[in-house]
C-alpha positions in Angstrom: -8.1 -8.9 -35.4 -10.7 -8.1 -33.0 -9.9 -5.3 -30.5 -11.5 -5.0 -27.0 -12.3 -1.3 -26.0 -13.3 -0.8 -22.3 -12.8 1.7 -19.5 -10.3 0.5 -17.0 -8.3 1.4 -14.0 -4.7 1.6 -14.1 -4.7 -1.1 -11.9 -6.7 -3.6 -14.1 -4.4 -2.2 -17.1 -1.5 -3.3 -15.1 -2.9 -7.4 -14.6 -4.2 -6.8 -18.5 -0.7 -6.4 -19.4 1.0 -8.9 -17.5 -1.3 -11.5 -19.0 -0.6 -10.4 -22.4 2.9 -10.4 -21.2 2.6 -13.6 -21.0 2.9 -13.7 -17.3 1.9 -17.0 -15.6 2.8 -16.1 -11.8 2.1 -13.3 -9.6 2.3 -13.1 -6.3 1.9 -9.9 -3.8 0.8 -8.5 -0.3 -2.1 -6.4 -0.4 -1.6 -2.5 0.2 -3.8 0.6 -1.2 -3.0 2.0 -4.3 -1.5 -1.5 -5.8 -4.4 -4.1 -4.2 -6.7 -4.6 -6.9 -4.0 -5.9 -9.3 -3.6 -9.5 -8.2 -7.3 -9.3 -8.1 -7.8 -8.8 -11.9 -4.8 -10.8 -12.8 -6.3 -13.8 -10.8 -9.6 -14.2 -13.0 -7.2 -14.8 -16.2 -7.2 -18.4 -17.7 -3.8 -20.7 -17.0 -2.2 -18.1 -14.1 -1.6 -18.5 -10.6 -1.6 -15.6 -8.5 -1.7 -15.9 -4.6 -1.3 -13.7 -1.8 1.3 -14.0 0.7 2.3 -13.2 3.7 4.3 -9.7 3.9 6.3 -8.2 0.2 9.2 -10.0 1.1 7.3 -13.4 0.9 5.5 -12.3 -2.3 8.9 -11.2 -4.1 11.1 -14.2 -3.4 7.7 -16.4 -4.6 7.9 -14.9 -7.6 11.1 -14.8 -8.0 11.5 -18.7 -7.9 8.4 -18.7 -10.4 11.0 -16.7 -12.6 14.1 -19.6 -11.9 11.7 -22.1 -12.2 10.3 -20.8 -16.0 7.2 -18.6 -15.8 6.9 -15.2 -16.4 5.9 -13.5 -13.4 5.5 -11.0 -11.1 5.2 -8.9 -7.5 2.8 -6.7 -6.3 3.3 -4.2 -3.3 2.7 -0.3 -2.5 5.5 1.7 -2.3 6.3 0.8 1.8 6.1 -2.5 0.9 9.1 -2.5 -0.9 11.2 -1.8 2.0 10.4 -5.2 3.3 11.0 -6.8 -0.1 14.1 -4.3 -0.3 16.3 -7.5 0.9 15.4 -9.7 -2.2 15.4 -6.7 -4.3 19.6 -5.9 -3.6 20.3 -9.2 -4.4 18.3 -10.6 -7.3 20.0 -7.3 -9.1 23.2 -9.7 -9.2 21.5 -12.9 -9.8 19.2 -12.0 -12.6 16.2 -14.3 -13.8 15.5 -16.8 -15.8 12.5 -16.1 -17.3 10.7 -11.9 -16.9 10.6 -10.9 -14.0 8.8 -7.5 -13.0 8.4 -6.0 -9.2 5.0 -3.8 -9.7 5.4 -0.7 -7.2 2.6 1.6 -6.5 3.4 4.8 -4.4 1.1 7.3 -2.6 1.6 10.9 -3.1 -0.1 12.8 -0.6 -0.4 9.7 1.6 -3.6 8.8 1.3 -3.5 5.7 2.3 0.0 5.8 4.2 2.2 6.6 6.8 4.3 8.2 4.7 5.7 9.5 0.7 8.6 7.9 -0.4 9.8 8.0 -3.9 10.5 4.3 -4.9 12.0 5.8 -7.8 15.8 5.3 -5.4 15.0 1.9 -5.4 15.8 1.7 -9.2 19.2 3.8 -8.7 20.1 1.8 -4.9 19.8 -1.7 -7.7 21.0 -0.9 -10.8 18.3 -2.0 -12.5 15.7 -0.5 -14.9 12.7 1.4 -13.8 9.7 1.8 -16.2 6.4 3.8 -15.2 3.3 4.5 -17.4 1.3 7.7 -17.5 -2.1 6.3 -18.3 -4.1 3.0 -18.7 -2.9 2.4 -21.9 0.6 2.7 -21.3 0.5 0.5 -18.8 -1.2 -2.3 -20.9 2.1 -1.9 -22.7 4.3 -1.2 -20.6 3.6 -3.9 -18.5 4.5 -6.0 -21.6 7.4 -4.3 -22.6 9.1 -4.5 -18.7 8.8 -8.5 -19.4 10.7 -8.5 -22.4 13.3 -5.7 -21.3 14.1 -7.9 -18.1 14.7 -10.9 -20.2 16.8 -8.9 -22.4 19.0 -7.8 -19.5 18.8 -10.6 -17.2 17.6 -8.4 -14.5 14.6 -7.8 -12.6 12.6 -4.3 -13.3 10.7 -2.2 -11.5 7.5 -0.8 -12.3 6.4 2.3 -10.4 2.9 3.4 -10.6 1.3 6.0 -8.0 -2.4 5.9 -6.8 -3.3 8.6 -9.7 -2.5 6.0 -12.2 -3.3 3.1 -10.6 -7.3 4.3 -9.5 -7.8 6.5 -12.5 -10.3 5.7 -15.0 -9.0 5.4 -19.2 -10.2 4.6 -22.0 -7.7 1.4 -23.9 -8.3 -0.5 -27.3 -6.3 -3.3 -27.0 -6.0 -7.1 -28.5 -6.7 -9.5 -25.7 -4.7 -12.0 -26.6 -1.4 -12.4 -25.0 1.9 -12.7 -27.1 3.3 -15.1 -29.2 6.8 -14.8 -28.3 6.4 -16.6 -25.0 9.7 -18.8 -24.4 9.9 -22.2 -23.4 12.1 -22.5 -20.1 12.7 -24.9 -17.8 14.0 -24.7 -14.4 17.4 -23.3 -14.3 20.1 -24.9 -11.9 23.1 -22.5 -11.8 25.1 -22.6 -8.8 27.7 -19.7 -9.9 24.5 -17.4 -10.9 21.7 -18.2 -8.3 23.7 -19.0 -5.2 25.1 -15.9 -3.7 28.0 -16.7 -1.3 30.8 -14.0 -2.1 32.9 -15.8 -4.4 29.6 -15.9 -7.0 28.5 -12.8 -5.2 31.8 -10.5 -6.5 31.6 -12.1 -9.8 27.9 -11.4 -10.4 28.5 -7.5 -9.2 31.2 -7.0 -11.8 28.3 -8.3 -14.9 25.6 -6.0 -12.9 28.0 -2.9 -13.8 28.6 -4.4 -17.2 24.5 -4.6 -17.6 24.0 -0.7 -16.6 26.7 0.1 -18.9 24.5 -1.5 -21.4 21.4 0.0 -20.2 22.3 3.5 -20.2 22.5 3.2 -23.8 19.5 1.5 -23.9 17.6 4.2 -22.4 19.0 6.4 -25.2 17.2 4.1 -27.8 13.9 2.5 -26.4 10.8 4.4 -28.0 9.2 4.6 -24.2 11.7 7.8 -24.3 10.4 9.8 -27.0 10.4 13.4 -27.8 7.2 15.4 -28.4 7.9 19.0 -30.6 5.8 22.2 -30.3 5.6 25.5 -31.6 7.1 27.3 -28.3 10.7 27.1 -27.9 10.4 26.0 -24.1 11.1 22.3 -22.8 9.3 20.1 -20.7 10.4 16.8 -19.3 8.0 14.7 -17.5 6.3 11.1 -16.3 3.9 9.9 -15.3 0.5 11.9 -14.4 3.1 14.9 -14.4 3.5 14.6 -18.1 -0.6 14.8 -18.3 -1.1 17.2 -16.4 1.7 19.3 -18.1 0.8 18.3 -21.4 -2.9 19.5 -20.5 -2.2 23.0 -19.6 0.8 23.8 -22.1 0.1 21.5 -25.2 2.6 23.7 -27.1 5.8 22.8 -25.5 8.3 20.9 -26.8 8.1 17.7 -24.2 10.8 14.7 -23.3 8.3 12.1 -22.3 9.9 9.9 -20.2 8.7 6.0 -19.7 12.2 4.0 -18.9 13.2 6.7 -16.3 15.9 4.5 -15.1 18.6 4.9 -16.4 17.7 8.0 -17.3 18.4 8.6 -21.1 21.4 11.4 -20.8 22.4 11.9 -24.1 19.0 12.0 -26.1 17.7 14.9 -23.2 20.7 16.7 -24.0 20.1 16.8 -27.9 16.3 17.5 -26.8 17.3 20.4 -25.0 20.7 22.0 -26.9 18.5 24.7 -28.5 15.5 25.1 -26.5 15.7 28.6 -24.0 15.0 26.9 -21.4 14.1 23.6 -19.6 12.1 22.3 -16.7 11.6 19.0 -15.0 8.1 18.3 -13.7 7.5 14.9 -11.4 6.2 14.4 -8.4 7.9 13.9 -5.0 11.7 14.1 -4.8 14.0 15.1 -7.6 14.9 12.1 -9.1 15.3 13.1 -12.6 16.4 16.6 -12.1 19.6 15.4 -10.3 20.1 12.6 -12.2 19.9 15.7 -15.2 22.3 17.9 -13.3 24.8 15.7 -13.0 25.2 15.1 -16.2 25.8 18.8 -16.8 22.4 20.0 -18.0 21.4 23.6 -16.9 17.9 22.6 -16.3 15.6 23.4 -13.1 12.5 21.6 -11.3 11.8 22.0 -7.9 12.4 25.2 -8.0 9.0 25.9 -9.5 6.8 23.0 -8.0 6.9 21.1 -4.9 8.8 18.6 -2.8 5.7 17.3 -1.0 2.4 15.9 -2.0 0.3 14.8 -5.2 0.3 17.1 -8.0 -3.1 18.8 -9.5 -3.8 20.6 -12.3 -3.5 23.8 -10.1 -0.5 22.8 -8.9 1.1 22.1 -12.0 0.0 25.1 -13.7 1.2 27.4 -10.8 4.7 25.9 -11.3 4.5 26.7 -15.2 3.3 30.3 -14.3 6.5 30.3 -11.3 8.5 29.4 -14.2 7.8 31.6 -16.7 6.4 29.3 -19.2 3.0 30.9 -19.2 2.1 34.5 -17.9 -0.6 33.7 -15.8 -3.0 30.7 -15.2 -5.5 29.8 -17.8 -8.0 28.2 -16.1 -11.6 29.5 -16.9 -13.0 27.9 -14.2 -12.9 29.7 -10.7 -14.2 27.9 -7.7 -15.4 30.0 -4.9 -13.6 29.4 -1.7 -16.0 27.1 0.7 -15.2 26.0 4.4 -16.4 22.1 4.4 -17.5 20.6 7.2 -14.7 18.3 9.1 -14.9 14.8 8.0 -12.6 12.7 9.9 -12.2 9.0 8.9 -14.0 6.7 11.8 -14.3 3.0 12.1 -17.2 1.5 10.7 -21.0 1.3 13.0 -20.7 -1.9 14.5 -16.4 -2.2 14.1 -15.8 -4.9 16.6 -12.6 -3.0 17.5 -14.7 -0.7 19.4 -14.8 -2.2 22.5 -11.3 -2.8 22.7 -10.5 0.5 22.3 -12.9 1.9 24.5 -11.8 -0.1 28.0 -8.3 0.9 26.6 -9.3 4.7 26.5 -10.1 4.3 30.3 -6.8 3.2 31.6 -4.7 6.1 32.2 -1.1 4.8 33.0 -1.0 2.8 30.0 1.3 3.2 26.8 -0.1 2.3 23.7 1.5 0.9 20.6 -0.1 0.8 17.8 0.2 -0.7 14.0 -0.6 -0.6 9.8 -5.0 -1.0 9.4 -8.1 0.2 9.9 -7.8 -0.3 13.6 -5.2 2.2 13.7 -7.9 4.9 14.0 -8.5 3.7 17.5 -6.1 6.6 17.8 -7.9 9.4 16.9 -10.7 11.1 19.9 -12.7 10.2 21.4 -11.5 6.8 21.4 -7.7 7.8 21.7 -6.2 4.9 22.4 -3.2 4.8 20.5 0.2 6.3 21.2 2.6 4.9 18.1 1.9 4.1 14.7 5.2 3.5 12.4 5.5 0.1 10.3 3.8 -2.8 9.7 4.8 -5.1 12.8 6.0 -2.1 14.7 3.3 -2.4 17.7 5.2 -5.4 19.1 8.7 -5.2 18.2 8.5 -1.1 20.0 6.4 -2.8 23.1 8.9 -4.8 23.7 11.7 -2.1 23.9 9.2 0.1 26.1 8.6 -2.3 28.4 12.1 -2.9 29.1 12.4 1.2 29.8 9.3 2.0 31.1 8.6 1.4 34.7 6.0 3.3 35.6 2.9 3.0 33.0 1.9 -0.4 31.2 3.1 -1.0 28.2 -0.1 -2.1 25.3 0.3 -3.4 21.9 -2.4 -3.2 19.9 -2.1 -5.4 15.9 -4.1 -6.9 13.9 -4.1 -10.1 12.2 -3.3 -9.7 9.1 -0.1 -7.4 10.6 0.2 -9.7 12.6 0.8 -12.5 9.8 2.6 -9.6 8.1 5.6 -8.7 10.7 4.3 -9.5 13.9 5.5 -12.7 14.2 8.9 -12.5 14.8 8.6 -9.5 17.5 6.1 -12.0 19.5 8.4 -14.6 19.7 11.4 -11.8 20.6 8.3 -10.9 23.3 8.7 -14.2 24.5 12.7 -14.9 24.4 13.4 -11.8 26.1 10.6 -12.1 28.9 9.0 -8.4 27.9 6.8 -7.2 30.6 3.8 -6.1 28.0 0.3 -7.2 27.1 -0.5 -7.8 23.7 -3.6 -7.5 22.0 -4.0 -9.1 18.7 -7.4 -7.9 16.8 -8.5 -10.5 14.4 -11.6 -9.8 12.8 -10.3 -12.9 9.8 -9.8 -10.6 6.8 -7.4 -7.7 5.9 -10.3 -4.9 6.2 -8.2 -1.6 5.3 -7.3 -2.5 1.8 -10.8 -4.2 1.0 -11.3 -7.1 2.4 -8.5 -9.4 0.9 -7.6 -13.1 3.2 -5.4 -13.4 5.1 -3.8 -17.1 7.1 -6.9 -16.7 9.5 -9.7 -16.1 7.3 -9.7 -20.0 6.4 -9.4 -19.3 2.1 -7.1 -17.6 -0.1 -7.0 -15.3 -2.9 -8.8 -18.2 -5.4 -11.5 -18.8 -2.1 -10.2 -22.2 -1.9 -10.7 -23.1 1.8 -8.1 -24.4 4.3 -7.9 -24.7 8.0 -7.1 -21.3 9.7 -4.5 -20.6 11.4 -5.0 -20.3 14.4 -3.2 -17.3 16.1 -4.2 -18.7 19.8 -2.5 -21.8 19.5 0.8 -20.7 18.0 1.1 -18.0 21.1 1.3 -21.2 23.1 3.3 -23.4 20.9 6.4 -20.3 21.1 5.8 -21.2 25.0 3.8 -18.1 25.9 1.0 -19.4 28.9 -1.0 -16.4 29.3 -2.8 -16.6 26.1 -6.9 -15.8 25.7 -9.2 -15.6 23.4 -12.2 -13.2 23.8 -15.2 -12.2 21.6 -14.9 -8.2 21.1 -18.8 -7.6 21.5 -18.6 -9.4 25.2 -17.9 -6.2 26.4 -18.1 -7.2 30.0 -16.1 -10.4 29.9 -13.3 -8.8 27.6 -12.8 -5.8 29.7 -12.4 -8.2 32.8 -10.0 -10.2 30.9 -7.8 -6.9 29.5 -8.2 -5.0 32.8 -6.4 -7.9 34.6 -3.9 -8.7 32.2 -3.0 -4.9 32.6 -1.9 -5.2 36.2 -0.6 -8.9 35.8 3.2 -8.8 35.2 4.6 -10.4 32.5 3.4 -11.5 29.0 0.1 -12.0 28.0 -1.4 -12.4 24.7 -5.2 -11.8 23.6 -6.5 -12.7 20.5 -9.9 -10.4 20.1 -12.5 -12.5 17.6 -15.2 -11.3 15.7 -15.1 -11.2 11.8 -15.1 -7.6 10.3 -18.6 -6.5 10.3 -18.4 -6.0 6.2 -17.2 -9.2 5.5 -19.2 -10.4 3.6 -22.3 -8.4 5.1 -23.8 -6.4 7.9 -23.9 -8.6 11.2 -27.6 -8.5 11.8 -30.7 -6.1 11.1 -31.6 -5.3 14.3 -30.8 -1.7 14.6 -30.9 0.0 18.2 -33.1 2.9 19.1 -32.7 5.5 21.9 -35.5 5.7 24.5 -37.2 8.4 26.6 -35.3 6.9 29.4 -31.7 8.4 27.7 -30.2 10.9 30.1 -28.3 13.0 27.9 -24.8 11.8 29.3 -22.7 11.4 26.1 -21.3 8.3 27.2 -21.9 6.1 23.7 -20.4 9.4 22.1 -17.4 8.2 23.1 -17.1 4.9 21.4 -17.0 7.1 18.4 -20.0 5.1 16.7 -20.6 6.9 13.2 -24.5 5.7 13.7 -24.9 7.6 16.7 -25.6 11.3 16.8 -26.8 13.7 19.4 -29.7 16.5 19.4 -31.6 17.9 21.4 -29.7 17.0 24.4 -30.6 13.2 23.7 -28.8 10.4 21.5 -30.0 9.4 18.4 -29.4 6.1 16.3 -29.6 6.0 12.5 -31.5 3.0 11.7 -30.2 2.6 8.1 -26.4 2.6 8.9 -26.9 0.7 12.5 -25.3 -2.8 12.6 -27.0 -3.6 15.6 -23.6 -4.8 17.5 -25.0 -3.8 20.8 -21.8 -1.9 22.2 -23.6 1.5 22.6 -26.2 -0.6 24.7 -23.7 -2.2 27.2 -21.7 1.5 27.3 -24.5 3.1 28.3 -25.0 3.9 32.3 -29.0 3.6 31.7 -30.7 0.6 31.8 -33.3 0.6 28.8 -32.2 3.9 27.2 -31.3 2.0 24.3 -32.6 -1.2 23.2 -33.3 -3.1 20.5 -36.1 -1.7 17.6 -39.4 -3.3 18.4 -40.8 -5.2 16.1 -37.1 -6.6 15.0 
């Protein structure tokens, strides 16, 4: 046997171990720190993988892949289960036919995210079993082993990674072919199992119960739970990039490592701690295993030491230890002298054909903006600041059309894009419509979902395997609802769009504009002509405003960096001076 020995994400170790799993079907909506999986999954021989819609499509996809025989999976970040959370409750009672596995990644410290919620409850709200790797390597086997424990219990599992595990780098050694236990299944047609009126439904609740009965003991046996001795009589139970980072600065412990942290194995902790001094818990976020622990009687601590709130660190791990009493004072030999960075906010991208829209926005003062999930959403920040809301995928619309039936005195905005809009956006339009909201809606479709890297979406015209098909087109379905005031504009005709938003501003009713241009890094820069500032520049600031990262000011004069400069032109038809920026000569 040949083994393969790379350096891979977590991510990549995740699609490597569905494959070996055996998994055939996979199906997701893209969302930083989970996106890349489908990604890697898709370039395996024999699998289908496919983005969709919102979570909730991507789920129930793979979840008839499951009924229908194929091993398969879900991909979402850790908000994204809330909008699968309805297929979730209820495929807990129906079970599978063949693995099924819901692949989770959450974002501590919210870097990509609105906000740091522990999917871990997820596991506990469904009764149903909740795996989660520490490394790379684990989750190459991990992944396998969720697809054989769902078939084992009938139920779908969770896998929870975070964006430590999912972007970090590790070295695996692993066989690259898949398994040879895959099963042949066929489609299965059960109407007591699958179809949950409430006669099946009570019936199927009653064998849930019986299943985490089963499970609990499970827990207590499956070698993803082990127990790691030392020579110091202190305990340590972790997962995850906690465990690393604990196992890193305290090798010496005795450690519970936990892998199947749901349900969590009660009576092999308590025989892993009965004659230690003392025990801690250390995981990230809220304290799922510590109360879980607690209420089983254990005398063991964990938040008390670290935090509640944000990704842990090294430092921050080894401060707990030290809070603890597990080491008398931090070890690192490595001290960093304190240095005050320079501020670098996030900014949309030189020659972002959101600019514009942002900018005539910025210039309307008795306006209320609602904003939405993507890059766009940093129209918020100054100097555009043209954003007042930002809460959910979808939210821009649905919250419009409640302000607008408050709100009397400002205009009411909503501001999406269009893969949001494919997302969750839908549904508020059409409410929009049905319920006559007094709003203007403005739906940015630059044809690709830009803030997670440029994945398709229904309007960029091909799909996750770049097969083509027709686009939809966002313009024509506006009018098919029944909505008539529906336009389409080109973002970088800053003149004729700002006539078309400044009047639909101050026209009651609902209107609908779809701003076009394609995102200027998909698949490449729009043009090289980059701009250049004259003699003839005046020193007013005004193309500071569109918050262009290209554009810099010195010397009481604008200046344009060639190298980073799309050459979109909006700085040129912001700017008060004729010829005080044009286009490089020569170009």
């Amino acid at each position: 046997m040949k083994l393969t020995k790379r350096i891979i994400s977590g991510n990549e170790a995740i699609a490597i171990g569905a494959y070996k799993g055996n998994a055939t079907f996979a199906s997701g909506y893209p969302g930083t720190p989970s996106s890349e999986i489908l990604d890697f999954f898709k370039e395996f021989d024999g699998v289908v993988a496919q983005w969709a819609s919102n979570e909730k499509a991507g789920f129930e996809a793979a979840l008839g892949a499951s009924l229908a025989g194929a091993r398969s999976f879900a991909t979402m970040k850790h908000v994204g289960l809330n909008v699968a959370a309805d297929p979730l409750m209820t495929s807990a009672y129906t079970g599978i036919n063949a693995g099924f596995v819901v692949v989770c990644a959450d974002d501590p410290g919210m870097h990509s995210s609105q906000n740091e919620q522990d999917n871990r409850y997820y596991a506990r709200f469904a009764k149903i079993p909740l795996i989660e790797p520490s490394d790379s390597f684990e989750a190459i086997g991990f992944m396998q082993y969720a697809f054989i424990v769902s078939e084992q219990f009938d139920l779908p599992v969770l896998f929870r990674s975070t964006t430590r595990i999912s972007h970090s780098l590790g070295v695996v050694q692993y066989d690259p072919r898949t398994l040879d236990n895959k099963k042949e299944l066929k489609l299965d047609k059960n109407f007591q199992k699958y179809v949950m009126i409430p006669g099946n439904a009570i019936r199927r609740h009653k064998e849930l119960l019986e299943k985490f009965e089963n499970l609990k003991q499970f827990s207590n046996e499956t070698p993803i739970n082990k127990i790691e001795n030392g020579s110091l009589n202190v305990g340590i139970i972790a997962n995850g990039i906690s465990y690393a980072y604990a196992k890193e600065i305290l090798p010496d412990a005795h450690f519970f490592k936990v892998g199947f942290s749901y349900p969590m194995p009660i009576e092999k902790i308590k025989e892993f701690a009965k004659n230690l001094d003392k025990v801690i818990v250390v995981e990230e976020l809220e304290p799922f295993m510590e109360e879980e622990l607690k209420i089983a009687g254990l005398n063991i601590e964990g938040k008390k030491y670290f935090p509640q709130d944000g990704e842990f660190s090294l430092d921050i791990v080894e401060d707990g230890l030290c809070r603890a009493g597990f080491i008398k004072e931090k070890k690192s030999t490595v001290v960093f002298e304190s240095v005050e960075l320079p501020k670098r906010p996030p900014a949309l991208c030189p020659g972002c054909p959101h600019r514009p829209v942002f900018d005539i926005l910025h210039s309307h003062k008795n306006i209320f903006i609602t904003g939405d999930i993507g890059c766009y959403t940093l129209g918020s920040l100054p100097p555009l600041s043209a954003m007042h809301t930002t809460v959910c995928m979808g939210a821009s619309l649905s919250m419009g059309v409640g302000s607008s039936k408050i709100e009397k005195n400002e205009k009411i905005v909503s501001v999406i894009g269009d893969s949001t809009f494919f997302h969750t956006g839908i549904q508020p339009l059409i409410d929009a419509y049905v319920n006559k909201a007094n709003m203007t809606i403005i739906i940015l479709d630059n044809r690709i979902t830009a803030m997670t890297g440029g994945q398709p979406d229904p309007s960029s015209g091909f799909n996750l395997n770049s097969k083509p098909f027709e686009p939809v087109n966002i313009a024509k379905f506006a009018k098919a609802i029944g909505i008539e005031r529906v336009f389409e504009v080109d973002q970088y005709d800053y003149e004729a769009t700002k006539e078309i938003i400044d009047r639909e501003i101050e026209t009651e009713g609902l209107s609908v504009i779809i701003a076009l241009r394609p995102c200027v890094l998909m698949p490449k820069k729009i043009k090289d002509t980059p701009l250049v500032v004259t003699d003839k520049c005046i020193g007013c600031k005004r193309c500071l405003r569109i918050a262009c990262p290209s554009i810099d000011f010195k010397n009481n004069v604008a200046i344009i960096d060639e190298t980073t400069c799309t050459g979109c032109e909006v700085c040129q038809k912001v700017c008060p001076v004729e010829g005080a920026i044009v286009v490089k000569e020569g170009k």
